[in-house]
C-alpha positions in Angstrom: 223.8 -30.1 196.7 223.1 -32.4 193.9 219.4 -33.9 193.7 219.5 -36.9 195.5 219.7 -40.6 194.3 217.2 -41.9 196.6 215.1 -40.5 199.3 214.0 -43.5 201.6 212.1 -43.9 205.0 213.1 -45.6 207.7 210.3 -46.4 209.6 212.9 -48.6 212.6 216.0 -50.4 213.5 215.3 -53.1 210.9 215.3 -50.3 208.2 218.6 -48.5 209.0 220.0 -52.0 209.4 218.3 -53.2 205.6 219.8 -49.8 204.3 223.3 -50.5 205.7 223.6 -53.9 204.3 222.4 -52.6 200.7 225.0 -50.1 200.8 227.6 -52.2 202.4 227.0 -54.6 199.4 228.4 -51.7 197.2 231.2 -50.4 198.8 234.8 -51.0 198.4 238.0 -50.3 199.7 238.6 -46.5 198.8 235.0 -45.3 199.2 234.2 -42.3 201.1 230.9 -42.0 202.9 230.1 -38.6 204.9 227.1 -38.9 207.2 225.4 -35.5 208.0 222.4 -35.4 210.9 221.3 -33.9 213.9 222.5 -35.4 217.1 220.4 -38.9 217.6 219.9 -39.4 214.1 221.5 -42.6 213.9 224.7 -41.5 212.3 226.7 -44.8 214.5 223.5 -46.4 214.5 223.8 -46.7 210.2 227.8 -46.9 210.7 227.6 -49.6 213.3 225.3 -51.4 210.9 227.4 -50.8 207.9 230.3 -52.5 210.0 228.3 -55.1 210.7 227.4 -55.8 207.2 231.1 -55.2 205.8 232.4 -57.8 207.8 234.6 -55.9 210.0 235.7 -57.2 213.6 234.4 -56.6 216.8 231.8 -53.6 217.5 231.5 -50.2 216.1 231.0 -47.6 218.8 231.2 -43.7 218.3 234.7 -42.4 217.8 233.7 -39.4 219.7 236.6 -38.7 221.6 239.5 -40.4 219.6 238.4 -39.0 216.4 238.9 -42.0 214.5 239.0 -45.8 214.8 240.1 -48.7 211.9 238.1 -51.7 212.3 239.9 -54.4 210.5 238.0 -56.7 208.0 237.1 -60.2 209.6 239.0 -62.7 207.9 236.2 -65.4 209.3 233.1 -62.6 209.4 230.7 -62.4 206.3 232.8 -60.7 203.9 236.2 -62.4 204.4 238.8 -60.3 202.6 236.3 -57.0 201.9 237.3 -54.1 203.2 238.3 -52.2 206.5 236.4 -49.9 207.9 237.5 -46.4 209.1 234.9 -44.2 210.9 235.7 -41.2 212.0 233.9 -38.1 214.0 234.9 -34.9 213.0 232.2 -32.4 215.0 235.2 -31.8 217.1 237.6 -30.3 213.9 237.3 -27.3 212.5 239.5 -27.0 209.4 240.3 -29.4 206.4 244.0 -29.2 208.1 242.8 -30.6 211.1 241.6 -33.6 209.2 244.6 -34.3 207.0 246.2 -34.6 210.4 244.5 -37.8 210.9 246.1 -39.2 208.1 243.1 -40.7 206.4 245.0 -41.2 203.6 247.2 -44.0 204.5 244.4 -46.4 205.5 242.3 -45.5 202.1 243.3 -48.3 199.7 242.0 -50.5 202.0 239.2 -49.7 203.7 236.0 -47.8 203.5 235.8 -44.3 205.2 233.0 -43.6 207.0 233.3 -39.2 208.1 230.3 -38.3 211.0 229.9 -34.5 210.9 232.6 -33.7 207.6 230.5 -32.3 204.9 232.8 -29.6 204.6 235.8 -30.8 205.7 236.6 -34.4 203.9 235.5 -33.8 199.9 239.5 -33.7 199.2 239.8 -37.3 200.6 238.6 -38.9 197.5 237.5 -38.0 193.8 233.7 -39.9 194.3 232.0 -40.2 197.4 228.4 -40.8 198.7 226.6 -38.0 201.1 224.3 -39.8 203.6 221.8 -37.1 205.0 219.8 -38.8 208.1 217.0 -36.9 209.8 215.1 -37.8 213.1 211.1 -37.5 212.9 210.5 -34.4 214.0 207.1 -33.0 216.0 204.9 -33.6 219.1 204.4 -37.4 217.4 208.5 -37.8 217.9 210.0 -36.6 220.8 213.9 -36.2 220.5 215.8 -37.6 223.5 219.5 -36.2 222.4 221.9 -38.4 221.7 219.9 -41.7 221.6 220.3 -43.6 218.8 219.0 -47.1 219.9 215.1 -46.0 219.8 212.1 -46.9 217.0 211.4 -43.2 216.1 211.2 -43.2 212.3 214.1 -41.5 210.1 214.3 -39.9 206.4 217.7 -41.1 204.4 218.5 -39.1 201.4 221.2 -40.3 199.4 223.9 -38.2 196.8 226.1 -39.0 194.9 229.4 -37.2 193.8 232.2 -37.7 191.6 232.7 -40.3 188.5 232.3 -43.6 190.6 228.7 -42.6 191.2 227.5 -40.8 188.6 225.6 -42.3 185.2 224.1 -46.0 185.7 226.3 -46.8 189.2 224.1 -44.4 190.9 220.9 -45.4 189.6 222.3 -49.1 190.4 222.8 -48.2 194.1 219.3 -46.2 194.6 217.3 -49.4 192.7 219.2 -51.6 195.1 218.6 -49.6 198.6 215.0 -48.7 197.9 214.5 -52.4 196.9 216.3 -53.3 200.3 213.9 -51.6 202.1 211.0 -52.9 200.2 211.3 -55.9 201.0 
């Protein structure tokens, strides 16, 4: 694993949500995000966030059980025209085969991709992508209730970046602009 971009905390709510509209700011149709965390470390919590900021229609709830689910860009939401938004779950798959069965590929020129659980499984999607690592508080001082994401316990994000859309100054863009997000 590459050294990180940016290594941020997020101390509540607010945060994730200030660190999904940063990063929604810089995403585009084609971009591949995979989320990697425990269960209840706000993997939906960030992607419902991200939907939010992207513009897309209605609510983002976990694709859990239907593996993946297009949220189509609002034409009247905040970012009229940006992209869609495909999040998909992939803790249930168990081979890159499994995941070119969903097709991913035919919603990719317009919309970002948003992989729970596919470090492993989804680097073939695209030629860049961005790895968000999330990580619960851990210890007597945070107790983990599994599966809840809607609490205040604080969270670590670590950030990296892969391929040629991200590397050089783009990356060092995007970290200067979430770690300003969430300083202010």
């Amino acid at each position: 694993m590459p050294k990180p971009l940016t290594e941020v905390a997020l101390p509540d709510l607010a945060a994730t949500g200030r660190l999904a509209r940063a990063l929604a700011a810089a995403l585009r149709a084609g971009d591949l995000l995979v989320l990697t965390g425990e269960l209840g470390a706000g993997k939906t919590t960030f992607t419902r966030a991200l939907g939010k900021a992207l513009g897309v229609r209605g609510s983002v709830i976990s694709p859990t059980f239907v593996l993946a689910r297009i949220h189509p860009n609002d034409p009247d939401g905040p970012r009229p025209g940006g992209p869609d938004l495909v999040h998909v779950d992939a803790y249930r798959l168990g081979s890159v085969e499994e995941v070119d069965d969903l097709d991913l590929e035919a919603t990719q020129d317009r919309a970002v991709t948003v992989v729970e659980w596919g470090r492993g499984l989804v680097e073939h999607l695209a030629e860049s992508r961005l790895e968000l690592t999330l990580e619960r508080a851990t210890g007597e001082a945070a107790p983990v209730v599994e599966g809840d994401e809607d609490d205040e316990d604080p969270r670590r994000a670590r950030l990296a970046a892969f391929g040629p859309r991200w590397t050089g100054q783009a990356g060092r863009d995007l970290a200067r602009r979430l770690e300003a997000a969430l300083r202010g």
